[in-house]
TORKOL-4160 file (C-alpha; in steps of 0.2 Angstrom, whole numbers, padded with zeros to 4 digits, m for minus):
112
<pt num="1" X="0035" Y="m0477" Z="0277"/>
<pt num="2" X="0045" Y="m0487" Z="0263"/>
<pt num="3" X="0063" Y="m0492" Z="0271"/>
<pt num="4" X="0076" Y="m0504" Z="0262"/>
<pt num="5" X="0084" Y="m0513" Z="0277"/>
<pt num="6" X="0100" Y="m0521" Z="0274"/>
<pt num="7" X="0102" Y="m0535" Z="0289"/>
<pt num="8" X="0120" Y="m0539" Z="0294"/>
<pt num="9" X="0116" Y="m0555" Z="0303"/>
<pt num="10" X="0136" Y="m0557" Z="0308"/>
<pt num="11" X="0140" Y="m0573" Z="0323"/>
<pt num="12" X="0135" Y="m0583" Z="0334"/>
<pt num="13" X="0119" Y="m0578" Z="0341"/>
<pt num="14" X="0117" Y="m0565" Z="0329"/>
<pt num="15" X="0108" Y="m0575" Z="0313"/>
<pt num="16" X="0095" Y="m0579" Z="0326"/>
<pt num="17" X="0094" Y="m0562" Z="0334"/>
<pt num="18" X="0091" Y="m0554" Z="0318"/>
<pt num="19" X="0079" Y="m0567" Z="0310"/>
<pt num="20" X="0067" Y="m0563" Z="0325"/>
<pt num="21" X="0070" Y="m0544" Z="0325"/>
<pt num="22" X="0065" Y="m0544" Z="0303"/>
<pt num="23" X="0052" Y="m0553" Z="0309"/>
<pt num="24" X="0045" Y="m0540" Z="0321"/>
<pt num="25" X="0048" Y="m0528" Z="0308"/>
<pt num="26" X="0041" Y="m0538" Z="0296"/>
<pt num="27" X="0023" Y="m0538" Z="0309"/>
<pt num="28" X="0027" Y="m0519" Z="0310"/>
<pt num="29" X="0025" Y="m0515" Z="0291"/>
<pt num="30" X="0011" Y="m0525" Z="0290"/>
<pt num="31" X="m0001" Y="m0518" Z="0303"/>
<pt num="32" X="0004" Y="m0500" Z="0299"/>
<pt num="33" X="0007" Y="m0503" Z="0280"/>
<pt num="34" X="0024" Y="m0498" Z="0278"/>
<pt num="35" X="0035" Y="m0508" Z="0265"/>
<pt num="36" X="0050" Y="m0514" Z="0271"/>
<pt num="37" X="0064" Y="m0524" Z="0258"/>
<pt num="38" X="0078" Y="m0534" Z="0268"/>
<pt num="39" X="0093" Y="m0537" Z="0259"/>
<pt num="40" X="0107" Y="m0548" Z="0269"/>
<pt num="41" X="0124" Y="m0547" Z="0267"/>
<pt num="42" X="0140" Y="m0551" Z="0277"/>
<pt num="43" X="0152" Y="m0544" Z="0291"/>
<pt num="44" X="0164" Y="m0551" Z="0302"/>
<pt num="45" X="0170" Y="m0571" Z="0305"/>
<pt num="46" X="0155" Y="m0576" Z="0292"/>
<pt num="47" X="0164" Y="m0564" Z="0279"/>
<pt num="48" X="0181" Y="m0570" Z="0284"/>
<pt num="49" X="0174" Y="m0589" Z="0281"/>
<pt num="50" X="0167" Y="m0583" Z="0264"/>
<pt num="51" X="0178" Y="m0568" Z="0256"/>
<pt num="52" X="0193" Y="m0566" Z="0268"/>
<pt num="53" X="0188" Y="m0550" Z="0271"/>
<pt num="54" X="0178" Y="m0546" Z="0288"/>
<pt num="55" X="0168" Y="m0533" Z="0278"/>
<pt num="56" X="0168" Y="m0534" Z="0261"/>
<pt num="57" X="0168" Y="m0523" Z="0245"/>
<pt num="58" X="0148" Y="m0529" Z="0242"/>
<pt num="59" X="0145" Y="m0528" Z="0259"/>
<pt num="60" X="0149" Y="m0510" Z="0261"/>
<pt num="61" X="0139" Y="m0505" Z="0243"/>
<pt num="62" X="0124" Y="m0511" Z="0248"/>
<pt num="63" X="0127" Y="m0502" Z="0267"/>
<pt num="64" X="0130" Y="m0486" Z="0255"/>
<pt num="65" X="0112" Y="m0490" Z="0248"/>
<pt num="66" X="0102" Y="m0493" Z="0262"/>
<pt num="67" X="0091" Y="m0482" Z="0273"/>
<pt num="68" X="0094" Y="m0493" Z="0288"/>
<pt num="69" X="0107" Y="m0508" Z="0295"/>
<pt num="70" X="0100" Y="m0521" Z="0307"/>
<pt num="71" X="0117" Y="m0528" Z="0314"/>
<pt num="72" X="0120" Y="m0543" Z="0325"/>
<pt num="73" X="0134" Y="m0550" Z="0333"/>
<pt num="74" X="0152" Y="m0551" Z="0328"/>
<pt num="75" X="0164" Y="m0562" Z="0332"/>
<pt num="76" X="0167" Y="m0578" Z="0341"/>
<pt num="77" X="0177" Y="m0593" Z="0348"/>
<pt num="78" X="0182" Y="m0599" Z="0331"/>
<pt num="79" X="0191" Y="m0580" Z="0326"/>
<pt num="80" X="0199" Y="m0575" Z="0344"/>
<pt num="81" X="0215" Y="m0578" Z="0338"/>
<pt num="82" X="0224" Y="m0560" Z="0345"/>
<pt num="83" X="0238" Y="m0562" Z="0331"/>
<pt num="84" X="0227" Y="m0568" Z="0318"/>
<pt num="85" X="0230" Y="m0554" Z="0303"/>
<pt num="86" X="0211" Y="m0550" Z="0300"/>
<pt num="87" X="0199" Y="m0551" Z="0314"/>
<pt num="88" X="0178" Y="m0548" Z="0313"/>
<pt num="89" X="0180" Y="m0533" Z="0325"/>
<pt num="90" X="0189" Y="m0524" Z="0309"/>
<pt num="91" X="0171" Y="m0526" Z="0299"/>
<pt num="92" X="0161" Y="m0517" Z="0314"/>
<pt num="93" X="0175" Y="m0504" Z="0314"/>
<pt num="94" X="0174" Y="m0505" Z="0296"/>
<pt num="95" X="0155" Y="m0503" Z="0298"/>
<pt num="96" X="0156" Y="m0487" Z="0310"/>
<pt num="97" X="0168" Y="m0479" Z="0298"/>
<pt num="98" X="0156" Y="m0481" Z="0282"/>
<pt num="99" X="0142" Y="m0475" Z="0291"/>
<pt num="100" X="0152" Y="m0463" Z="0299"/>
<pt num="101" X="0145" Y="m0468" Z="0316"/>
<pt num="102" X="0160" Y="m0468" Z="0329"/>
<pt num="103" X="0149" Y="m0473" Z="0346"/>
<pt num="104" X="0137" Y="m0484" Z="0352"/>
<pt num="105" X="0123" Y="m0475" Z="0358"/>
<pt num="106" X="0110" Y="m0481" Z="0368"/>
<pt num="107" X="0095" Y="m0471" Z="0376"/>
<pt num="108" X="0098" Y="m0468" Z="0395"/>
<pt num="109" X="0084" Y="m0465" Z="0408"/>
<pt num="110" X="0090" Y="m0458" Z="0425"/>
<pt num="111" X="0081" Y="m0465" Z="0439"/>
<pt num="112" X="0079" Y="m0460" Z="0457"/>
């Protein structure tokens, strides 16, 4: 399998978060020889810090262009401002929308 994964590291814990899950990966490709190619980019508070813009225009090309998006968290202390005009949420929402993904959704095993 070739994939080009394009890693949205995002907040908080998130750059450490995805830094270990590339690294899986990364161990995943190499015992079943698949090629993986990881590209970063950013969304929420850390593209506010950098662009204004909690999901910018580069960010959403190279979404457009990838076969997968590893995403971590969003958001923190330093952007909780509920009046503050751009928020990091808006990236993930912006996120959902060019992916056209509109839920989170997560296997579910019933138990007894």
């Amino acid at each position: 399998m070739k994939a080009n994964i394009f890693v949205l590291a995002g907040d908080g814990v998130g750059p450490e978060v995805t830094a270990e899950a590339e690294r899986v990966l990364r161990g995943v490709a190499s015992r079943f020889s698949h090629a993986f190619e990881f590209r970063a980019g950013l969304i929420g508070g850390a593209a506010i810090d950098a662009a204004a813009d909690p999901f910018p225009a580069e960010t959403r090309a190279l979404v457009a262009a990838a076969d997968a998006v590893l995403l971590g968290a969003v958001g923190g202390p330093k952007w909780s401002d509920p009046a503050a005009p751009v928020r990091p949420e808006q990236g993930l929402l912006a996120l959902r929308a060019a992916m056209n993904v509109y839920a989170n959704l997560r296997p579910v095993q019933p138990h007894e």
